[in-house]
C-alpha positions in Angstrom: 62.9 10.7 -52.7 62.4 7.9 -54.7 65.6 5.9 -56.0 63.8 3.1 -58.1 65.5 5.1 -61.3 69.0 4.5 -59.9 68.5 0.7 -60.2 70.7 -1.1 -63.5 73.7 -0.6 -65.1 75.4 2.7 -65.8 77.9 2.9 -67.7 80.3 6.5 -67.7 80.0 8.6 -70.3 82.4 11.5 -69.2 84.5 12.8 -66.4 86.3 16.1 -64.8 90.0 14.5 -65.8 91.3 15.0 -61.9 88.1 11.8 -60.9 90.9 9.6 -62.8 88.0 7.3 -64.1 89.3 4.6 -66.5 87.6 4.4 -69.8 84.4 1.7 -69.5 83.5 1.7 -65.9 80.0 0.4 -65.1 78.0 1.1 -62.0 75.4 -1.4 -61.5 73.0 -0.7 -58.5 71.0 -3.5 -57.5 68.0 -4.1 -55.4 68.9 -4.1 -51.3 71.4 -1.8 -51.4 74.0 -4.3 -53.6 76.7 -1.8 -56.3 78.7 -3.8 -58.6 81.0 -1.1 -60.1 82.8 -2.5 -62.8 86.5 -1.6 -64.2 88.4 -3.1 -67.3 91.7 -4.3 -66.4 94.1 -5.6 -69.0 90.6 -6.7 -71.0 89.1 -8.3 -68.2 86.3 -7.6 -66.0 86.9 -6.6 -62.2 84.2 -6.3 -60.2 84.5 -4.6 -56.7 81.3 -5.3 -55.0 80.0 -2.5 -52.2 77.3 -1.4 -50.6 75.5 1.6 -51.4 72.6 3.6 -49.2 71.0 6.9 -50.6 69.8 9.9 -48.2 68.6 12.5 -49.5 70.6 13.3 -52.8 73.9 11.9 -51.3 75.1 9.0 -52.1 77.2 6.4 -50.1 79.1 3.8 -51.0 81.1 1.3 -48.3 83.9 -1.3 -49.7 83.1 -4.2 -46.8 86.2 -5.9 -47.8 88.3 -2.8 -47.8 88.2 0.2 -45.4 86.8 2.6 -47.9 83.8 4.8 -48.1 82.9 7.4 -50.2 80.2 9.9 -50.1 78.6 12.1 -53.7 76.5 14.0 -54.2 73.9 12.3 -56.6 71.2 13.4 -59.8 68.8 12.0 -62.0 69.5 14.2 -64.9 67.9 15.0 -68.1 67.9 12.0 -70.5 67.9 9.3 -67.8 71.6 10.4 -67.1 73.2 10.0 -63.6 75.0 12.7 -62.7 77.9 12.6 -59.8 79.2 15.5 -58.2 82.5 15.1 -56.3 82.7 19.1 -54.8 82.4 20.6 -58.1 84.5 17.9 -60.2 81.5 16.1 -61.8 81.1 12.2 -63.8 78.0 11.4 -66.0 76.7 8.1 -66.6 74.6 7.0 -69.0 71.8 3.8 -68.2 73.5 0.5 -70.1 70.7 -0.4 -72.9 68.8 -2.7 -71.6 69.4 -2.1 -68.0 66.4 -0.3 -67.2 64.2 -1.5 -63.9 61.0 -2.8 -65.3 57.9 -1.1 -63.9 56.0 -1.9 -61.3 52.8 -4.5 -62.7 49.4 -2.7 -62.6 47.0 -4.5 -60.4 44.2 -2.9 -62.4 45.4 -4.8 -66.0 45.4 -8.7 -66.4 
């Protein structure tokens, strides 16, 4: 599978209620394996950075300053949209405008 579509900034457009998202988070996945996942707090920006590795369509996440891993269950859904699935209690995210990976050049133009 190929996870080039995973790479940018998503930012969450709805949640089950029991995932206890806050309002605004961003996910942004970066080349090498690098997730900055974003959360508003008191009008600031915190950024937790992790690590993130995809196999198959699970994805895991690893806090290397914390003890905390996660593991979801991950889509490319219709519309660009990422869709998480926590054992039935699901999140969408929606690709940040602007965020998208450019393409690969084409050898063949110049």
């Amino acid at each position: 599978m190929h996870n080039d579509w995973l790479l940018g900034t998503w930012v969450l457009l709805r949640a089950d209620p029991h995932l206890d998202f806050a309002p605004g988070v961003r996910m942004e996945f970066l080349a090498g394996g690098e997730l900055r996942y974003h959360v508003d707090v008191g009008g600031r920006d915190q950024v937790i950075h992790l690590i993130y590795r995809i196999d198959g369509d699970m994805l895991h996440t690893d806090n290397p300053s914390a003890p905390h891993s996660l593991s979801v269950r991950i889509e490319h859904g219709a519309g660009d949209a990422m869709l998480l699935d926590f054992s039935g209690a699901r999140a969408v995210f929606i690709r940040e405008l602007g965020s998208a990976p450019e393409p690969p050049a084409d050898p063949h133009i110049q």
